[in-house]
C-alpha positions in Angstrom: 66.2 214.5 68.9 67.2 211.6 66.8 67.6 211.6 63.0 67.8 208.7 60.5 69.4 209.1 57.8 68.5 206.3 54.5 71.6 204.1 56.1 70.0 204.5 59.0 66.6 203.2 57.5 68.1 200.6 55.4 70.0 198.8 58.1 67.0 199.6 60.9 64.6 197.3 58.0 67.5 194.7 57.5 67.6 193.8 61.5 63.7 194.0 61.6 63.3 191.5 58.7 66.3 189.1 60.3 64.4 189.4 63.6 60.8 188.2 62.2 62.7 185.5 60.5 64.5 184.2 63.6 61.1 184.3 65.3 59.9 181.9 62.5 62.9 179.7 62.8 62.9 179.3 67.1 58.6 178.5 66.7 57.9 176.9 63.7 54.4 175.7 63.1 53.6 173.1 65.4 52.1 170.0 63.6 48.3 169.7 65.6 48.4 166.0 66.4 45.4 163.3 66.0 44.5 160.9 69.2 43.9 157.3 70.0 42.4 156.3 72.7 42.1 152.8 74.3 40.5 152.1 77.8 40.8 148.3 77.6 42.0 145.6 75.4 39.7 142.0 75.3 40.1 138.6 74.8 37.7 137.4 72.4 37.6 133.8 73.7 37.1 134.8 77.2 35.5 138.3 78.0 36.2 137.9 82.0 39.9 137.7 81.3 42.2 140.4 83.1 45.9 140.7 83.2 46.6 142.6 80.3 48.0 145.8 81.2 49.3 147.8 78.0 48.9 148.1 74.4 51.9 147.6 72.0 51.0 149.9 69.1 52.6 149.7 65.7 51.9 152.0 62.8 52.8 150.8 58.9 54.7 147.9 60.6 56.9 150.6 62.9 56.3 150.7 66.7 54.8 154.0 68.0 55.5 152.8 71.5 54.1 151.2 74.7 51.1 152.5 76.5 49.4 150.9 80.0 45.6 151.3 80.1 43.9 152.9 79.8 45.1 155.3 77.6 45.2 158.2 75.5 48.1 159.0 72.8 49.1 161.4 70.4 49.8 160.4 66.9 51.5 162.6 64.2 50.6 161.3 60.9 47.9 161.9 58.9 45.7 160.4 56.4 45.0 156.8 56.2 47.4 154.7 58.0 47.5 150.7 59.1 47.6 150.4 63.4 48.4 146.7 64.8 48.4 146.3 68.2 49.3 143.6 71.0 48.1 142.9 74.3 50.7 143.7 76.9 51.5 141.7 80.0 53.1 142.4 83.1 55.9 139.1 83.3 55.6 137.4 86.5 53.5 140.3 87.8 55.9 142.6 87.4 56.1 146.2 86.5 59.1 146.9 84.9 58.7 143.2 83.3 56.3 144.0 80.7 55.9 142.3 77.0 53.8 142.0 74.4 52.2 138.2 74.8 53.0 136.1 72.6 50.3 133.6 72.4 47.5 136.3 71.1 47.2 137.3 67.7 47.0 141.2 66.8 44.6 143.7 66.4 44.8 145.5 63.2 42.9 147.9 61.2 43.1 150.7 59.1 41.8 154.0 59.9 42.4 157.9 58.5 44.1 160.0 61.0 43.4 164.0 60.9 44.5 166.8 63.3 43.0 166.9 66.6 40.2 164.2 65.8 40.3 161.4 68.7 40.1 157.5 67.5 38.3 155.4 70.2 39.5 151.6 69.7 38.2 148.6 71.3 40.7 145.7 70.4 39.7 142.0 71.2 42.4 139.9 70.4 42.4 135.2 70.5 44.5 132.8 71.2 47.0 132.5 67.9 46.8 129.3 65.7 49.2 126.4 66.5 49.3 127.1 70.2 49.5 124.2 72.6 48.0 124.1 75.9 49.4 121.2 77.3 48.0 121.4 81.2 44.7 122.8 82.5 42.8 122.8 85.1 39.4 125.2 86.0 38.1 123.3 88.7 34.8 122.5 87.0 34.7 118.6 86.5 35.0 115.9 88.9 38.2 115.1 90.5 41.2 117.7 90.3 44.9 116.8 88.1 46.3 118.7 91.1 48.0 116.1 93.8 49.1 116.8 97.5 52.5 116.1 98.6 53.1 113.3 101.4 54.6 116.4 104.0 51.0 118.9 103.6 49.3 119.3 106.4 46.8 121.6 104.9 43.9 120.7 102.6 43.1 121.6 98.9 39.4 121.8 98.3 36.8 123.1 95.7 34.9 126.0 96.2 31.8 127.3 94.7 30.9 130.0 96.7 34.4 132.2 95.5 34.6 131.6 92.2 36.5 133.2 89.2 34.5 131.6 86.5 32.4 128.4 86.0 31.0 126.6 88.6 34.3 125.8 90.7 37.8 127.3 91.7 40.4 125.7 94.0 40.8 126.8 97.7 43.4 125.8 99.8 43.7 126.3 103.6 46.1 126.2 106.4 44.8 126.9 110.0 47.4 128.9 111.8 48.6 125.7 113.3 49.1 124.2 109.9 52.7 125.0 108.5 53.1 123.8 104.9 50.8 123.3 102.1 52.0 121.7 99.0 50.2 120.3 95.9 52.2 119.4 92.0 50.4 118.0 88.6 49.6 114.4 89.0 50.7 113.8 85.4 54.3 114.9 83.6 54.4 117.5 81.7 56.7 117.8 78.4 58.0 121.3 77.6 60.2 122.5 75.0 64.1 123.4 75.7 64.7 125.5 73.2 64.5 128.9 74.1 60.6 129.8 72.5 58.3 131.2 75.5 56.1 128.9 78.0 53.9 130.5 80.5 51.8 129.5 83.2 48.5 131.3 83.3 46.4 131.7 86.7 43.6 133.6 88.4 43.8 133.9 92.1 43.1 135.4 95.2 44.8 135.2 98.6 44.9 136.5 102.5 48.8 135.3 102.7 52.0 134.9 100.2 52.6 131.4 98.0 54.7 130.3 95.8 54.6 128.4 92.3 57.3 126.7 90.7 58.8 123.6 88.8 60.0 120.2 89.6 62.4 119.5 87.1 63.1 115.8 86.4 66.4 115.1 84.3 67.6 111.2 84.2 69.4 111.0 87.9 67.5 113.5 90.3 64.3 115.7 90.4 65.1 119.6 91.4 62.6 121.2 93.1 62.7 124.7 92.1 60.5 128.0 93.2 59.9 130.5 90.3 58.0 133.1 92.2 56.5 133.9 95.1 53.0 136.3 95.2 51.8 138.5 97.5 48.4 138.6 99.1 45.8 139.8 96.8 42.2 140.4 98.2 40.7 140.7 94.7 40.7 138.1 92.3 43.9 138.8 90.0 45.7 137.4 87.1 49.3 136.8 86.3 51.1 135.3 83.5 54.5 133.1 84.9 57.3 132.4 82.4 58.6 129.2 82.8 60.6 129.3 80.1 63.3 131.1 81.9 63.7 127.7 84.3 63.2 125.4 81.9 66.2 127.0 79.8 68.4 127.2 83.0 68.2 123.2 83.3 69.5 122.2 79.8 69.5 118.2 81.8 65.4 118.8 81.8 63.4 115.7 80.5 60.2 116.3 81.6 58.4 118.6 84.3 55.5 119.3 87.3 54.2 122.3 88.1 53.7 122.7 92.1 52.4 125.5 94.1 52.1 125.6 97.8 52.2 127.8 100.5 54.2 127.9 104.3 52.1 129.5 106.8 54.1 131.7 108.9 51.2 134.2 110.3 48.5 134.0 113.7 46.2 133.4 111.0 44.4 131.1 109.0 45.9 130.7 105.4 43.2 131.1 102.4 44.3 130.6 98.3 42.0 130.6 96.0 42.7 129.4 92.3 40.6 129.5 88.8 41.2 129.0 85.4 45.1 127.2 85.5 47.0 126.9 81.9 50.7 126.0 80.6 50.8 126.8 77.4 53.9 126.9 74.6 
């Protein structure tokens, strides 16, 4: 038989109390998080437009993080808050390449969070102010600013039976006896060397890799120089290419063409199809 004296009953309380507290302290309350939930992010300008990956999410000017869509995120404040976001891109295709892009403005609005309530956004975002498209080319009007090179043997034609949007994309072909297929911009392009972003936008589709690239023009030679080379895509996809990059890597730059072409290395034939080109700084 066991007997407690008051010692015993004073000390036996003191550990019990410690031992409740030190609960309290390992699980505090757990804050019950609101939710915002984003399955796609548009561009006002152009409803058909695809490429844009993630969402960039700021809250009161401080970023909450980085989210591919669609998605679904918790978010720990409460009460009424401002949200930007961005449209994210995947650079060069890329998946571990991913920014914000530049060239659209932001989504912003503000909204009251509370615990465990679920905020359903649908941002549209448009091309920012003062940006300058200084080459494109969507197939739709007569003729083409596209040129083939002297050495292509295969043909560049428009299509309006695969089409992105409009009337008109692009195709070019290669038989499987055709080996190289190469078209540039018939006009010069002038691009700024000073380190602020260019890209080159494009939808296509292809059965067979190509490449796109820059010739680089400085006051004694042209450099012909690949940027990137994209894989077969049997969906219609679109990419964002920085150029920037290239065009800062040749400080001896004047002026510029974009070319993209295709060596045909398969038993079969070769088909590209392109929509809706744009270089824009």
């Amino acid at each position: 038989m066991i007997f407690f004296t008051k010692k015993n009953i004073l000390f036996l309380s003191l550990l019990l109390s410690v031992s409740f507290n030190s609960c309290d302290i390992i699980n505090p309350d757990e804050d019950i998080p609101g939710y915002i939930q984003i399955d796609k992010i548009s561009l006002g300008s152009d409803p058909k437009c695809s490429g844009l990956s993630d969402v960039w999410v700021n809250i009161d000017g401080n970023l909450l993080g980085v989210y591919e869509l669609p998605a679904k995120f918790p978010v720990l404040e409460k009460g009424r808050h401002s949200i930007m976001i961005r449209a994210g891109i995947k650079v060069n295709g890329i998946a571990t390449s991913r920014s914000f892009y530049p060239f659209f403005n932001s989504y912003e609005i503000d909204t009251v969070f509370q615990a465990g309530q679920i905020i359903k956004l649908n941002p549209v975002v448009n091309y920012r102010d003062g940006v300058n498209v200084v080459w494109s080319e969507n197939f739709d009007q007569n003729g083409t600013s596209l040129e083939k090179i002297a050495e292509s043997n295969g043909t560049i034609s428009f299509e309006n039976n695969d089409v992105f949007d409009g009337y008109s994309s692009a195709k070019i072909f290669l038989s499987k006896n055709d080996t190289l297929f190469e078209c540039q911009t018939n006009n010069y392009i002038d691009l700024p060397n000073d380190r602020s972003p260019i890209f080159f936008e494009m939808n296509y589709k292809n059965n067979n890799e190509f490449y796109v690239g820059l010739l680089i023009y400085s006051q004694t030679k042209a450099i012909h120089n690949p940027i990137i080379i994209l894989n077969k895509s049997e969906e219609w996809n679109k990419i964002y290419i920085d150029l920037a990059s290239t065009v800062n890597n040749y400080p001896e730059g004047i002026t510029y063409r974009l070319f993209i072409g295709a060596i045909n290395n398969s038993e079969t034939d070769t088909e590209i199809y392109l929509d809706n080109l744009k270089i824009i700084y």
